[in-house]
N, CA, C and O of each residue as an XYZ file, in Angstrom:
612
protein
N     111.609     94.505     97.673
C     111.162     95.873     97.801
C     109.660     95.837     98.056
O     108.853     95.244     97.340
N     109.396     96.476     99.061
C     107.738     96.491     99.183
C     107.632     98.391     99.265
O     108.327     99.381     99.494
N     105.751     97.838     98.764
C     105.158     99.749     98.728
C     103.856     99.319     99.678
O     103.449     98.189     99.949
N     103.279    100.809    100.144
C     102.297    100.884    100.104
C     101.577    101.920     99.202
O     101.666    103.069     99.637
N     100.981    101.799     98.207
C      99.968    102.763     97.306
C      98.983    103.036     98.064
O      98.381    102.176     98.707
N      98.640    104.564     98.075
C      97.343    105.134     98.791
C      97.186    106.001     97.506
O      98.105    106.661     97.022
N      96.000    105.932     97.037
C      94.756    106.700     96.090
C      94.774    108.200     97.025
O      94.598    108.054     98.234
N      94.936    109.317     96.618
C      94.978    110.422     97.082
C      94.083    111.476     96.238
O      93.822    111.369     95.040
N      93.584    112.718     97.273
C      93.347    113.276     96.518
C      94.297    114.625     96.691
O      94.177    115.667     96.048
N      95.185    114.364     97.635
C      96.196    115.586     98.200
C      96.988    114.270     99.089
O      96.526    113.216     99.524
N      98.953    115.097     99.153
C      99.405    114.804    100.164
C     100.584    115.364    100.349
O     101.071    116.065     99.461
N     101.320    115.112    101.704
C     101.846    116.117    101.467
C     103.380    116.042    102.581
O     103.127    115.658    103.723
N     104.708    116.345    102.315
C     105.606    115.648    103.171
C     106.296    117.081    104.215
O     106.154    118.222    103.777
N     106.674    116.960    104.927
C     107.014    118.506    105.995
C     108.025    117.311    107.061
O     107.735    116.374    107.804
N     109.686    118.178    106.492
C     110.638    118.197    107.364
C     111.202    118.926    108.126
O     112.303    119.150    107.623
N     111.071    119.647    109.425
C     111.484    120.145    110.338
C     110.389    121.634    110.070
O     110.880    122.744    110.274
N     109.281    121.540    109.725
C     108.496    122.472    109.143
C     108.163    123.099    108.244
O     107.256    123.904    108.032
N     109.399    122.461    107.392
C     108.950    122.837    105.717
C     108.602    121.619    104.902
O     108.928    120.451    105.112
N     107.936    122.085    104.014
C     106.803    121.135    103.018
C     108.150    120.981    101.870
O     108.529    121.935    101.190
N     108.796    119.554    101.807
C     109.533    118.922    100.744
C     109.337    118.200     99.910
O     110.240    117.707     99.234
N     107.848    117.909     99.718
C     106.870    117.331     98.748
C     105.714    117.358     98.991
O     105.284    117.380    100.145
N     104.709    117.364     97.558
C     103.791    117.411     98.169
C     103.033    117.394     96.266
O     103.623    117.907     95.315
N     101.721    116.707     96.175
C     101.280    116.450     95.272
C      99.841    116.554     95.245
O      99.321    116.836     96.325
N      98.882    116.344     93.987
C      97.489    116.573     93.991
C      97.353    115.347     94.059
O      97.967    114.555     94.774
N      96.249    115.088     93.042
C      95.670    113.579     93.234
C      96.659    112.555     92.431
O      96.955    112.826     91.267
N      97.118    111.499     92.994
C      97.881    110.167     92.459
C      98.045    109.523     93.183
O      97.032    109.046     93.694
N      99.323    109.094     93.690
C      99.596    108.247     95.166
C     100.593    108.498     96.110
O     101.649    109.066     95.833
N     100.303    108.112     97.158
C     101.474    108.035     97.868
C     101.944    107.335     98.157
O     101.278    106.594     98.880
N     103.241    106.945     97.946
C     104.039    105.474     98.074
C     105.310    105.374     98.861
O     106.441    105.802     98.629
N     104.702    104.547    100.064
C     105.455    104.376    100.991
C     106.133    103.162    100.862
O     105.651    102.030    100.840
N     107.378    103.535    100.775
C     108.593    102.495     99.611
C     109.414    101.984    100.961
O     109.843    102.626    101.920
N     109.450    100.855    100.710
C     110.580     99.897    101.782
C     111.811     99.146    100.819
O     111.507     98.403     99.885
N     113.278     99.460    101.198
C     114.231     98.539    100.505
C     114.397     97.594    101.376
O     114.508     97.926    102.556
N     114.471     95.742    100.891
C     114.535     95.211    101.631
C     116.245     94.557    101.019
O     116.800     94.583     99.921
N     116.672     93.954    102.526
C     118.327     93.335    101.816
C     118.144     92.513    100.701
O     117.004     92.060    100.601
N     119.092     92.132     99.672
C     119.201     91.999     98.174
C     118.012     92.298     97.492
O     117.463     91.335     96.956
N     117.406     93.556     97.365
C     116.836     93.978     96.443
C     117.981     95.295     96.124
O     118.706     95.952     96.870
N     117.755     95.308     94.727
C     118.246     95.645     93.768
C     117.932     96.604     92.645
O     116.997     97.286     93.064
N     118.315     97.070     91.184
C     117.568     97.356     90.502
C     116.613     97.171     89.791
O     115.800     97.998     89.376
N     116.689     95.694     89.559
C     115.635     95.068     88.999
C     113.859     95.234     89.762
O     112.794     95.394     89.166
N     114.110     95.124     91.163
C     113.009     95.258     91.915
C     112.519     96.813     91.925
O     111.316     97.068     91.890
N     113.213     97.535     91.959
C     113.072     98.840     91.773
C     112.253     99.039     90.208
O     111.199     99.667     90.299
N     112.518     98.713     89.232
C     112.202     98.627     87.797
C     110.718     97.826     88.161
O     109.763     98.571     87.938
N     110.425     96.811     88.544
C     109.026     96.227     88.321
C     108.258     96.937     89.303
O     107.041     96.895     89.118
N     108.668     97.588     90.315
C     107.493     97.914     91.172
C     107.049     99.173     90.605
O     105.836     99.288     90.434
N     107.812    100.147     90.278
C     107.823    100.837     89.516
C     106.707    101.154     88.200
O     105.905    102.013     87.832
N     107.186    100.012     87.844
C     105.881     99.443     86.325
C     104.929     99.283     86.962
O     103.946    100.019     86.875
N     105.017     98.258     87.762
C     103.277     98.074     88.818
C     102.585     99.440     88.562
O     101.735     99.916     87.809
N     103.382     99.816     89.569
C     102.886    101.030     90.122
C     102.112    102.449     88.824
O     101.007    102.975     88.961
N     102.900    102.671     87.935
C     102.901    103.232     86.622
C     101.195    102.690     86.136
O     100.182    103.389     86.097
N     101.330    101.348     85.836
C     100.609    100.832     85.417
C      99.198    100.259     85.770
O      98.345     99.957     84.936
N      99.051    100.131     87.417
C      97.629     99.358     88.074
C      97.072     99.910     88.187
O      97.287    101.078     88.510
N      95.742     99.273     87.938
C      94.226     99.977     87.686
C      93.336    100.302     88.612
O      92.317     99.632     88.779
N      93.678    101.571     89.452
C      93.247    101.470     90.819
C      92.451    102.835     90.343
O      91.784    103.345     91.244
N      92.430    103.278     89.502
C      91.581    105.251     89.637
C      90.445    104.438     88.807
O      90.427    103.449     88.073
N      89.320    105.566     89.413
C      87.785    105.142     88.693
C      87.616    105.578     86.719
O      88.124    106.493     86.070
N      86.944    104.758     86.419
C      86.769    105.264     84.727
C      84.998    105.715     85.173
O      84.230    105.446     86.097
N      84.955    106.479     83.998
C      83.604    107.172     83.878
C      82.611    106.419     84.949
O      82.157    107.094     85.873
N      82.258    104.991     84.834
C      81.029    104.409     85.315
C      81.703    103.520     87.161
O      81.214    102.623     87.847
N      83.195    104.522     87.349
C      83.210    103.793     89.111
C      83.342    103.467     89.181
O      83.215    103.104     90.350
N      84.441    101.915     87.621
C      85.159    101.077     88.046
C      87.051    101.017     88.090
O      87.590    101.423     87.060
N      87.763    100.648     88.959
C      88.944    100.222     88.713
C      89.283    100.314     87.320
O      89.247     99.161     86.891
N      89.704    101.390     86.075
C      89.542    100.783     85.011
C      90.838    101.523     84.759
O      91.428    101.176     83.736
N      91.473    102.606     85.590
C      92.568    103.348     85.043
C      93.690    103.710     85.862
O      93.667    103.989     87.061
N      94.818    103.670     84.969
C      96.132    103.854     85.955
C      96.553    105.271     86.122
O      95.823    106.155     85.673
N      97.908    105.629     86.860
C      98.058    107.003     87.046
C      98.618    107.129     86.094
O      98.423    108.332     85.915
N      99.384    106.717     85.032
C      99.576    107.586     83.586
C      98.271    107.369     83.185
O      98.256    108.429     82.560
N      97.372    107.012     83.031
C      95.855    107.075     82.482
C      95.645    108.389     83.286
O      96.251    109.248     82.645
N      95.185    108.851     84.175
C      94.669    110.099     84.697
C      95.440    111.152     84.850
O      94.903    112.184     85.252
N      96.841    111.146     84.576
C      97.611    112.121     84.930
C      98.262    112.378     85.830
O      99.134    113.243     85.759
N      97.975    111.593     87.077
C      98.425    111.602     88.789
C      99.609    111.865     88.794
O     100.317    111.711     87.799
N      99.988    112.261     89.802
C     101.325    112.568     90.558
C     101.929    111.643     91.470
O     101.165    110.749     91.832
N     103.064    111.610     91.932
C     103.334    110.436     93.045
C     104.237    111.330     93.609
O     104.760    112.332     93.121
N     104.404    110.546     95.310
C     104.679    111.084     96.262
C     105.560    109.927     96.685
O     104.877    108.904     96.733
N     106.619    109.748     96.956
C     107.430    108.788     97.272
C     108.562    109.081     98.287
O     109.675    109.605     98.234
N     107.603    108.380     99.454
C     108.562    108.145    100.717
C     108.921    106.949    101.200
O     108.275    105.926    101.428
N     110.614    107.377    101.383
C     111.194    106.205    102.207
C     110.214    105.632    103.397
O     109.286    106.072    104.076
N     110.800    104.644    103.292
C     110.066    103.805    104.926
C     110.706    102.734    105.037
O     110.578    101.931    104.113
N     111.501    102.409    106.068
C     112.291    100.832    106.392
C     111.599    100.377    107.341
O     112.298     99.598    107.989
N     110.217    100.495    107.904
C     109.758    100.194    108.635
C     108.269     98.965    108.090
O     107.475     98.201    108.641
N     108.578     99.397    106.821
C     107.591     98.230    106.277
C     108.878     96.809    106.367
O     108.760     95.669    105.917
N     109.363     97.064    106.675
C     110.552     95.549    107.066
C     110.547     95.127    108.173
O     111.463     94.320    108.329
N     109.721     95.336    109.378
C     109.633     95.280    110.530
C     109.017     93.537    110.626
O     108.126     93.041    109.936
N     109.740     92.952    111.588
C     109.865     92.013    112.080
C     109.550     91.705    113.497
O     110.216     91.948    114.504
N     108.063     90.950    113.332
C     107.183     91.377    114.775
C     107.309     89.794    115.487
O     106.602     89.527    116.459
N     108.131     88.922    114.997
C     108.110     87.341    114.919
C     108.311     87.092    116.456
O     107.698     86.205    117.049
N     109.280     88.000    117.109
C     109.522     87.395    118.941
C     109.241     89.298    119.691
O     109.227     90.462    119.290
N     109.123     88.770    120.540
C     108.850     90.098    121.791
C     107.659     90.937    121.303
O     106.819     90.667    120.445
N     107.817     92.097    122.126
C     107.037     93.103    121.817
C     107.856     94.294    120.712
O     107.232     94.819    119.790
N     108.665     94.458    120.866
C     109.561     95.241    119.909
C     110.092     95.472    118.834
O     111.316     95.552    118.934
N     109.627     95.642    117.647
C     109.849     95.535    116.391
C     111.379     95.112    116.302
O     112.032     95.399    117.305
N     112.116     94.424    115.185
C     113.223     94.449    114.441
C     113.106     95.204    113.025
O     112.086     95.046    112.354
N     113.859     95.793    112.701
C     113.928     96.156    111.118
C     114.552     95.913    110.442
O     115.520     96.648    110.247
N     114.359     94.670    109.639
C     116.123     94.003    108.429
C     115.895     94.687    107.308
O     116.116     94.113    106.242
N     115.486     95.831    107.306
C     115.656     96.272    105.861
C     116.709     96.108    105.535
O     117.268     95.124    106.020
N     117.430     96.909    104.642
C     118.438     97.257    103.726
C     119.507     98.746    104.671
O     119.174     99.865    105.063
N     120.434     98.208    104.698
C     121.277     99.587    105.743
C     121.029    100.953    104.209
O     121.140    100.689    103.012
N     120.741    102.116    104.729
C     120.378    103.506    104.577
C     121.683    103.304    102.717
O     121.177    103.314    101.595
N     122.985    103.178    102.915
C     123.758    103.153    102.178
C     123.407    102.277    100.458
O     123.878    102.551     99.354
N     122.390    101.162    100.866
C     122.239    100.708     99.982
C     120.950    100.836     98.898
O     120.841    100.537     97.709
N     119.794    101.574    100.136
C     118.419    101.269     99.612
C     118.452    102.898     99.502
O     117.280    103.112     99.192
N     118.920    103.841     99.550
C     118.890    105.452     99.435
C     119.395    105.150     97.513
O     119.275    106.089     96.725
N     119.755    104.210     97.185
C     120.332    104.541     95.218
C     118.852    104.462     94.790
O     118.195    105.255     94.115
N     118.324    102.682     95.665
C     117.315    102.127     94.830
C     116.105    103.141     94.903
O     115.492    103.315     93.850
N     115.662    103.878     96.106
C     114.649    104.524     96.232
C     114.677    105.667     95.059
O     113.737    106.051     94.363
N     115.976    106.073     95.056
C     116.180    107.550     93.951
C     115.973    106.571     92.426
O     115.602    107.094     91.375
N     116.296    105.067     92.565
C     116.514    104.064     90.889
C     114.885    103.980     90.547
O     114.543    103.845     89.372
N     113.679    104.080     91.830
C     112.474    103.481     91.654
C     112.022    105.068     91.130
O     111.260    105.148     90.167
N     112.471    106.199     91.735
C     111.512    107.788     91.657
C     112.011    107.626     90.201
O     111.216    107.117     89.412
N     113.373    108.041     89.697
C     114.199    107.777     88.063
C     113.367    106.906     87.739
O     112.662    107.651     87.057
N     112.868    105.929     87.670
C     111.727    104.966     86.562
C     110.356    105.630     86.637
O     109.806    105.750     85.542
N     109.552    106.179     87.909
C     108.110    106.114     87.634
C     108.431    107.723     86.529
O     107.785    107.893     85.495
N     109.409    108.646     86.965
C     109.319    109.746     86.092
C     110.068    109.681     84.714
O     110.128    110.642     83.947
N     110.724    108.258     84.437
C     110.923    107.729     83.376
C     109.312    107.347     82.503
O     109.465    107.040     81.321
N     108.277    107.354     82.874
C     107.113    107.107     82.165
C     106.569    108.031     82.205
O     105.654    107.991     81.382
N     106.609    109.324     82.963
C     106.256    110.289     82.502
C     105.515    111.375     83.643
O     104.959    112.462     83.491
N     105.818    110.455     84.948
C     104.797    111.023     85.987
C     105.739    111.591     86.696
O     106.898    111.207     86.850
N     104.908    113.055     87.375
C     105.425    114.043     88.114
C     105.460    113.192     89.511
O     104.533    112.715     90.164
N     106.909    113.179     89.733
C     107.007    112.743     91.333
C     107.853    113.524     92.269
O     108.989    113.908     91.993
N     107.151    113.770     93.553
C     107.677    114.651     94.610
C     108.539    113.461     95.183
O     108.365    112.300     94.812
N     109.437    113.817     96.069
C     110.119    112.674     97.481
C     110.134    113.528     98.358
O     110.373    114.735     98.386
N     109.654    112.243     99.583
C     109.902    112.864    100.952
C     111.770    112.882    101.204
O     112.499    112.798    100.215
N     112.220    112.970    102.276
C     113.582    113.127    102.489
C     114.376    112.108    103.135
O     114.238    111.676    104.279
N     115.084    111.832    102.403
C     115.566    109.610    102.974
C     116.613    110.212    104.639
O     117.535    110.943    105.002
N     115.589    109.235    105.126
C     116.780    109.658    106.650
C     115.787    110.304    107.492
O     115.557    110.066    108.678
N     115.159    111.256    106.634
C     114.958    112.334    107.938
C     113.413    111.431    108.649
O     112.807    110.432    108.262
N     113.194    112.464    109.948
C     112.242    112.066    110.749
C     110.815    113.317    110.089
O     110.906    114.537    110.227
N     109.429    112.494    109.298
C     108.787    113.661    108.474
C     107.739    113.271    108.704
O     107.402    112.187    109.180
N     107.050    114.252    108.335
C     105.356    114.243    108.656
C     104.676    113.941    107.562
O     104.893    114.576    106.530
N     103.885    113.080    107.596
C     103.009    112.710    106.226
C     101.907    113.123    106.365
O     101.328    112.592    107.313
N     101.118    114.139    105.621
C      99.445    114.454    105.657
C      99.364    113.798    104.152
O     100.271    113.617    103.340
N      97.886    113.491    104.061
C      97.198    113.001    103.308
C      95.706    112.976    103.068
O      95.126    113.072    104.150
N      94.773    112.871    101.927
C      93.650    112.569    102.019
C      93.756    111.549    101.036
O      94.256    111.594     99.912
N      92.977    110.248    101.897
C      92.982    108.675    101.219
C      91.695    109.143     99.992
O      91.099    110.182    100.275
N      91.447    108.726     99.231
C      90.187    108.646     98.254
C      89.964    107.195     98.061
O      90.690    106.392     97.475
N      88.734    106.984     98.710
C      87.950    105.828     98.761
C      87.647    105.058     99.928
O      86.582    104.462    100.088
N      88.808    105.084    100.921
C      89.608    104.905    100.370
C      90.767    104.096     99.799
O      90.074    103.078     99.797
N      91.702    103.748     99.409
C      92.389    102.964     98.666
C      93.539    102.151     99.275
O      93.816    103.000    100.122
N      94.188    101.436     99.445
C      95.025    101.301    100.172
C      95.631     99.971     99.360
O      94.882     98.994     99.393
N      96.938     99.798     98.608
C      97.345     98.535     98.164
C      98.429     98.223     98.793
O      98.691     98.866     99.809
N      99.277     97.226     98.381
C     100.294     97.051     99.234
C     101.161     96.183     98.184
O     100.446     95.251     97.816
N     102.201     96.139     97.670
C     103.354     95.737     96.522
C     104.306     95.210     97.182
O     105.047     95.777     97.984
N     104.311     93.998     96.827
C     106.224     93.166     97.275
C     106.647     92.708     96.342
O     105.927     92.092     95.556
N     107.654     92.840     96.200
C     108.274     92.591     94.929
C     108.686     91.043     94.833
O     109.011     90.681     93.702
N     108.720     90.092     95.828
C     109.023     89.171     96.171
C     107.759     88.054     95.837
O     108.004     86.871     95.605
N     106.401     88.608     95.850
C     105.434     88.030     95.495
C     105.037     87.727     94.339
O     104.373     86.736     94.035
N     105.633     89.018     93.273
C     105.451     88.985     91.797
C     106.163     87.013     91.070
O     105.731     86.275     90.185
N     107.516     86.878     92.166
C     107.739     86.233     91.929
C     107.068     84.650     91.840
O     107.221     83.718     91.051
N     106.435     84.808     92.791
C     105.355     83.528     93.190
C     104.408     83.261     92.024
O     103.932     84.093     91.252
N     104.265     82.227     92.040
C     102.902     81.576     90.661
C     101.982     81.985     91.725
O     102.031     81.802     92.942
N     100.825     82.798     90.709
C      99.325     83.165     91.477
C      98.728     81.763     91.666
O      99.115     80.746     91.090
N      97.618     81.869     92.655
C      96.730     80.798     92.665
C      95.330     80.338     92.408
O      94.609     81.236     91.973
N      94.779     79.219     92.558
C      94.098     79.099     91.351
C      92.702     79.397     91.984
O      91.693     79.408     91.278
């Protein structure tokens, strides 16, 4: 499972012209299911996410998470963070077929508002417009596949 976290101070999701999410300041997380991810991956990114120290404390440093400030999250599908640029000009996408990664995306929103945070979703499937304002701005990026890896030295 991969994300992208963006630090926001607004954002905001619009399907066929209506606004189907939309949040103040927290993040926006552009969520990819990749094939055999599962619940478990859903559960740690989740925590990541809950938990990393990306909002400023009093003196401007990295010191607080979005249950630390209160933030909101914004959580949109994307199978396009699975894109596979390895031959041609033309992307491939091995995500996860729609049937399998539509539970985990609703298993990952069910955990971050399992800790307590207000989360909007964009709409799995549809074709949507993302506005946003970045703060900072911020930009992380989560694979769940990496957690697995020993850091280095």
């Amino acid at each position: 499972m991969r994300a992208i976290l963006q630090r926001v101070s607004s954002a905001k999701v619009t399907v066929e012209g209506q606004v189907v999410g939309q949040i103040g300041v927290g993040l926006l997380i552009l969520l990819g299911v990749g094939p055999g991810d599962g619940e478990a991956e859903a559960q740690l990114l989740a925590q990541k996410t809950a938990h990393l120290r990306i909002f400023a404390d009093a003196e401007g440093r990295f010191n607080q998470s979005l249950l630390e400030i209160g933030g909101e999250g914004l959580v949109v599908s994307q199978f396009t963070l699975y894109a596979d640029l390895r031959r041609g000009r033309r992307p491939s996408f091995p995500a996860a077929p729609p049937e399998s990664a539509a539970p985990l995306v609703e298993a990952y929103t069910a955990a971050l508002r399992a800790f307590g945070i207000s989360v909007a979703t964009g709409k799995f499937g549809a074709m949507m417009q993302v506005s946003l304002v970045n703060e900072g701005p911020v930009t992380i990026f989560l694979d769940s596949e990496l957690f697995q890896q020993p850091r280095r030295a």
